[in-house]
C-alpha positions in Angstrom: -60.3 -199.2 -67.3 -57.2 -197.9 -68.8 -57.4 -195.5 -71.5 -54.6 -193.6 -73.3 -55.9 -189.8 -72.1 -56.2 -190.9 -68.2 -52.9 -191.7 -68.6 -51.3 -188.8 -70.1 -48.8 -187.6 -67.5 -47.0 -190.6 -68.7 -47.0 -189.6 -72.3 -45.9 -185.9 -71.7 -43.1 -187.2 -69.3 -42.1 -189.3 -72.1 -42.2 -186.6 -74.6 -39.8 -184.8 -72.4 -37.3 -187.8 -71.8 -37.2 -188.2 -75.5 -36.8 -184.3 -76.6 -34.6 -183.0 -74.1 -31.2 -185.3 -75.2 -31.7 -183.3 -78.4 -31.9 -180.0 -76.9 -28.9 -180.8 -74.8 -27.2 -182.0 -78.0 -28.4 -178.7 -80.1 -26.8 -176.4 -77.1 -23.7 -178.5 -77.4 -22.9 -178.1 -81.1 -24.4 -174.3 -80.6 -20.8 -173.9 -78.0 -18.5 -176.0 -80.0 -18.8 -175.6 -83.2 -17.0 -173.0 -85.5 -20.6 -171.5 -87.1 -22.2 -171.6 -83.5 -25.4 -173.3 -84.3 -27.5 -176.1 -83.4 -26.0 -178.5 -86.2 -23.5 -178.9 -88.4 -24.4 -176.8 -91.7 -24.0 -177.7 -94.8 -22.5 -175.3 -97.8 -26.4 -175.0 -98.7 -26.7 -172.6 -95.0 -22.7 -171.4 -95.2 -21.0 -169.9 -97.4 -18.5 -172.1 -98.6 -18.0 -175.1 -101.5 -18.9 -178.8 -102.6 -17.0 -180.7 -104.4 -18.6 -184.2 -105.7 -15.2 -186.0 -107.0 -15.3 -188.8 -108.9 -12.1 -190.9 -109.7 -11.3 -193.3 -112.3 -8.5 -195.2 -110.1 -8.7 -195.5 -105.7 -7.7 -192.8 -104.5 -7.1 -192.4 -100.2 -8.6 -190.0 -98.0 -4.8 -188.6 -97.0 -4.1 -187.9 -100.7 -7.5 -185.8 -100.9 -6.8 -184.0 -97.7 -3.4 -183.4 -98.3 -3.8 -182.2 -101.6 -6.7 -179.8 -100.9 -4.2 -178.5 -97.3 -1.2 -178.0 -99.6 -3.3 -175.6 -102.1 -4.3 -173.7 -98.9 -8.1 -175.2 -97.6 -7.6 -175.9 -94.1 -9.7 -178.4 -92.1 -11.6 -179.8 -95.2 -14.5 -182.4 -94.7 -14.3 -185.3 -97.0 -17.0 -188.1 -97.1 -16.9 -191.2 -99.0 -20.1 -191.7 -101.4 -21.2 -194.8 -102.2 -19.1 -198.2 -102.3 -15.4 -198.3 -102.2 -15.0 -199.3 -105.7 -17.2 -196.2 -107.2 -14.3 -194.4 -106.3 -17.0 -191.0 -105.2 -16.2 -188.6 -102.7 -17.3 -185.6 -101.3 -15.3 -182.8 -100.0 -17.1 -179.8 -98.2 -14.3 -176.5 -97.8 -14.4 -172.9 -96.7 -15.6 -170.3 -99.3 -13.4 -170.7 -102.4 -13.6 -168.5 -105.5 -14.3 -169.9 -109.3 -11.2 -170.0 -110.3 -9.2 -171.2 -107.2 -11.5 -173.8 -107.3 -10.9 -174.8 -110.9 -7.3 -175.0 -110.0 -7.8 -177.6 -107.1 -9.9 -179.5 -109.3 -6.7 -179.5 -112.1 -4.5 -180.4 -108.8 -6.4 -183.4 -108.2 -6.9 -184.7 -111.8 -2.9 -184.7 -111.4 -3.1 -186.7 -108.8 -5.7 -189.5 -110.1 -7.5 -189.1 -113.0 -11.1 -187.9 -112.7 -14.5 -188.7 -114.3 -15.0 -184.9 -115.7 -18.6 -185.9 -116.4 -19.0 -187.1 -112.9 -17.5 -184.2 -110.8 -19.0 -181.0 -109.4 -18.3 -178.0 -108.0 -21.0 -176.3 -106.0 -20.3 -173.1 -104.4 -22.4 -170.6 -102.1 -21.3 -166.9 -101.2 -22.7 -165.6 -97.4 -25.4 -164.2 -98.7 -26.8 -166.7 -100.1 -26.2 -168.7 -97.0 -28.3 -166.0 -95.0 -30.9 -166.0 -97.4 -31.7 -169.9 -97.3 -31.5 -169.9 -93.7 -34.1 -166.7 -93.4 -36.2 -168.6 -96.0 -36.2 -171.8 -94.0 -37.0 -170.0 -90.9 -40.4 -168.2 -92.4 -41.5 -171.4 -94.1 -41.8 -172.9 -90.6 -43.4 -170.0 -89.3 -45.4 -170.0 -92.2 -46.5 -173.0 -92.3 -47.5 -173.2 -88.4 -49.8 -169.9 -89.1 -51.1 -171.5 -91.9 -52.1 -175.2 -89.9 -53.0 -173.1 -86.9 -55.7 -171.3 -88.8 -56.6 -174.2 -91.1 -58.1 -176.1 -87.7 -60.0 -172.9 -86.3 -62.0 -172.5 -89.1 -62.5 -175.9 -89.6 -63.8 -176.8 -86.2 -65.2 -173.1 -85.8 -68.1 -174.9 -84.7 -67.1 -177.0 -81.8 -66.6 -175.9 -77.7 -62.9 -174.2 -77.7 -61.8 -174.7 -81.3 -59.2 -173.0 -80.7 -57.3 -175.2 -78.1 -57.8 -177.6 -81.1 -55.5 -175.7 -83.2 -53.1 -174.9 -80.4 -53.0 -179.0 -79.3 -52.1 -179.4 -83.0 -48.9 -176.7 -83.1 -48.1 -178.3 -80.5 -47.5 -181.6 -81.8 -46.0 -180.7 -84.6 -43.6 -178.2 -82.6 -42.7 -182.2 -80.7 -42.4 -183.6 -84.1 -39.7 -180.8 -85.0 -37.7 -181.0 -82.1 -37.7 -184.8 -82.2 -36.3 -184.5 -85.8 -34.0 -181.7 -85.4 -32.5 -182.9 -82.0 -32.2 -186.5 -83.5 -30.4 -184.5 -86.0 -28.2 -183.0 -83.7 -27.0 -185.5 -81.8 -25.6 -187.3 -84.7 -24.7 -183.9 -85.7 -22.1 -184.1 -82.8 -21.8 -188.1 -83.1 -21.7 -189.1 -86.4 -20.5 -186.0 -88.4 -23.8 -185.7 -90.3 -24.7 -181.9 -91.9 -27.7 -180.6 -92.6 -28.5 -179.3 -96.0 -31.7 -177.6 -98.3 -32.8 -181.0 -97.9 -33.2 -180.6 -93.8 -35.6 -178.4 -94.4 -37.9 -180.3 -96.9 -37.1 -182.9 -94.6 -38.8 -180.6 -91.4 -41.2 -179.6 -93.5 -42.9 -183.0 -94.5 -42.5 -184.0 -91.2 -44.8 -181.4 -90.2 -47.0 -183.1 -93.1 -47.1 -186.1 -91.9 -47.5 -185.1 -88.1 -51.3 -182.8 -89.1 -53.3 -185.1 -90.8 -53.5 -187.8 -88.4 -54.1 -185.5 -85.8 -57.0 -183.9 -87.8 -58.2 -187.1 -88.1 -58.9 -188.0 -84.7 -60.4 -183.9 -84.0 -62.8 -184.7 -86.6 -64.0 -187.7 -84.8 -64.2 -186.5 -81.6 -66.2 -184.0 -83.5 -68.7 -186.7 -84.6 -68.9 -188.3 -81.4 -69.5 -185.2 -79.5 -73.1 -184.9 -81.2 -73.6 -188.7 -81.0 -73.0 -189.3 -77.4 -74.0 -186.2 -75.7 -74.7 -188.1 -72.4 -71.5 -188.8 -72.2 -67.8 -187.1 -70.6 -65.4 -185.7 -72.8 -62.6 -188.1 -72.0 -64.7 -191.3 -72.7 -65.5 -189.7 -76.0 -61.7 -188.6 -77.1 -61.1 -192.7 -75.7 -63.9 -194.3 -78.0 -62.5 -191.4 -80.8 -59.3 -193.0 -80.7 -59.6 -196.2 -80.8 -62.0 -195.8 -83.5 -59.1 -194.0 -85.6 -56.0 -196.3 -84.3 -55.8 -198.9 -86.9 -56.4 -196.7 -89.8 -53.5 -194.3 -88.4 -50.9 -197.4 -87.6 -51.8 -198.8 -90.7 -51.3 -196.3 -93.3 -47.9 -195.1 -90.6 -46.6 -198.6 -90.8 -46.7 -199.0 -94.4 -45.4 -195.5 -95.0 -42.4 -196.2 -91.9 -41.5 -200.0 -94.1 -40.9 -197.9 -97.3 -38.6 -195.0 -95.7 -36.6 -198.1 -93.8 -36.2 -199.6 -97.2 -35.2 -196.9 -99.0 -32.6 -196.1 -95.7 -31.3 -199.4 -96.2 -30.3 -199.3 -100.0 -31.0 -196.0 -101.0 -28.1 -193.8 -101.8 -25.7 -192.1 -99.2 -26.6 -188.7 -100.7 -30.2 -189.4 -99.9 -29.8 -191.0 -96.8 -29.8 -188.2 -94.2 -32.7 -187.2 -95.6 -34.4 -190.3 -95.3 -33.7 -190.5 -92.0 -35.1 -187.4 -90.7 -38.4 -188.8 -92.6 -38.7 -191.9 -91.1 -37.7 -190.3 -87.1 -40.5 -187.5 -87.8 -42.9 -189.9 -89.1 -42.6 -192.2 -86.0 -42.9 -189.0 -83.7 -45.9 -187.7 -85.9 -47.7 -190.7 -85.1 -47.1 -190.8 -81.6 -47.7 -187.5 -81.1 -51.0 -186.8 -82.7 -52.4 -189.5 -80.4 -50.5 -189.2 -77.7 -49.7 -185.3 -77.5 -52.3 -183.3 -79.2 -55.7 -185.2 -78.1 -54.4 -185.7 -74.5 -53.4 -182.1 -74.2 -57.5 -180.9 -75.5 -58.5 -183.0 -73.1 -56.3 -182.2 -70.3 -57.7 -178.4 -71.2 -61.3 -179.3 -71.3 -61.4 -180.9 -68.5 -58.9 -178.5 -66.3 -56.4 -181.6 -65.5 -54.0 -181.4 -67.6 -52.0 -184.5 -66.1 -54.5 -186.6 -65.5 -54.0 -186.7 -61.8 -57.2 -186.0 -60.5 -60.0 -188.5 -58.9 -63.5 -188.7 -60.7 -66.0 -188.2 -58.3 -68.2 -191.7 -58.5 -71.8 -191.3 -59.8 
């Protein structure tokens, strides 16, 4: 009879086929890009500036570029926001000082008329750069330290709880690699950066990836002292199914609204939206198909399900 823990060899190869394009992708950007890292950052993790223009008349990408290259900013990135006719773009620079960067904005209110209620200017010195990116870093340790001892004590009380816990980091370690090298492949494709709201992004991710996973422990939990007759990997099967539709369900509805809002949502939003909807799927997957199957591959000392049952 098939059963998703006999077969997970095939969902741990999977796993692998799906993370390692994005660790490939992450070591790629890490060699050619000018910061060296993983991604491409955003001024929020560089030090460097934002400017959110909004024109009254069309204005072309060459007259934005060319204006910020003749005021000396070299290689700037500019992104249209929004439709054509809002007339919204973003330019991303080098670190410029206040008032050099009052002067560009003067240079290209000369050149078409801006919206001075409409346009920013955001601006981050290296050490604040360093100091978001050492923040993001703990609150992902953090927050692992925090899950990891959240399901000990919780199931304190059943065989091994703490290869429970482990199963669970593990997941959600899936869930963040799927998401970040996701994010770096269109990193290197698309042109995409990653900003403060990566993180939240990574963050909720993990979020979304625990719960269902906890879910499913707690039932194996329940079965464990209601069919004591009978092998662990029957249980964690009955456990599963019992918890599928609930999990698929409340996924599904969750996965419908995040492709909605990625569809007509904003562009300044939409990054963000995606990294949601890419940890959500893997979150789903993963606590059934990575966490449980990995306890059970540990319980029962085969951990890819290649091993005979001896008949009764």
């Amino acid at each position: 009879m098939f059963t998703i823990v006999q077969r997970r060899k095939i969902w741990f190869l999977l796993s692998i086929v799906i993370i390692v394009p994005g660790i490939v992708a992450m070591i790629y950007n890490t060699i050619t890009l000018p910061t060296h890292s993983p991604w491409r950052l955003s001024v929020d993790f560089r030090e460097g500036n934002r400017f959110e223009l909004k024109f009254t008349q069309p204005i072309t990408e060459d007259q934005l570029r060319n204006t910020f290259v003749e005021n000396g900013v070299s290689s700037p990135q500019i992104t249209r926001l929004g439709k054509e006719a809002d007339n919204t773009w973003q330019v991303r620079t080098e670190y410029i000082e206040g008032d050099k960067a009052q002067v560009l904005r003067d240079k290209l209110n000369a050149v078409v008329p801006l919206d001075q209620g409409k346009t920013s200017i955001e601006s981050v010195s290296k050490s604040v750069a360093d100091q978001v990116t050492t923040t993001a870093f703990v609150a992902v340790i953090v927050s692992s330290v925090m899950i990891l001892l959240f399901i000990w004590i919780t199931f304190r009380k059943a065989s091994h709880s703490i290869r429970y816990s482990i199963a669970a980091i593990v997941a959600m370690v899936h869930d963040v690699l799927v998401a970040a090298g996701v994010m770096a492949i269109f990193s290197a494709v698309l042109g995409w950066e990653i900003d403060a709201l990566f993180l939240t992004a990574i963050l909720t991710v993990i979020g979304f990836s625990v719960p269902d996973t906890i879910v499913v422990y707690d039932r194996i939990r329940e079965n464990l002292g209601r069919y004591k007759g009978m092998d662990f990997e029957t249980i964690v099967s009955r456990s599963i199914v019992e918890t599928l539709h609930r999990s698929l369900t409340i996924s599904l509805i969750n996965m419908l609204v995040m492709f909605a809002i990625l569809v007509f949502g904003g562009a300044s939003i939409r990054q963000f939206v995606a990294v949601l909807l890419i940890g959500l799927v893997s979150g789903t997957y993963s606590s059934i198909f990575t966490a449980v199957p990995m306890v059970v591959g540990w319980e029962t000392g085969d951990f890819w399900g290649t091993k005979k049952k001896k008949a009764a």
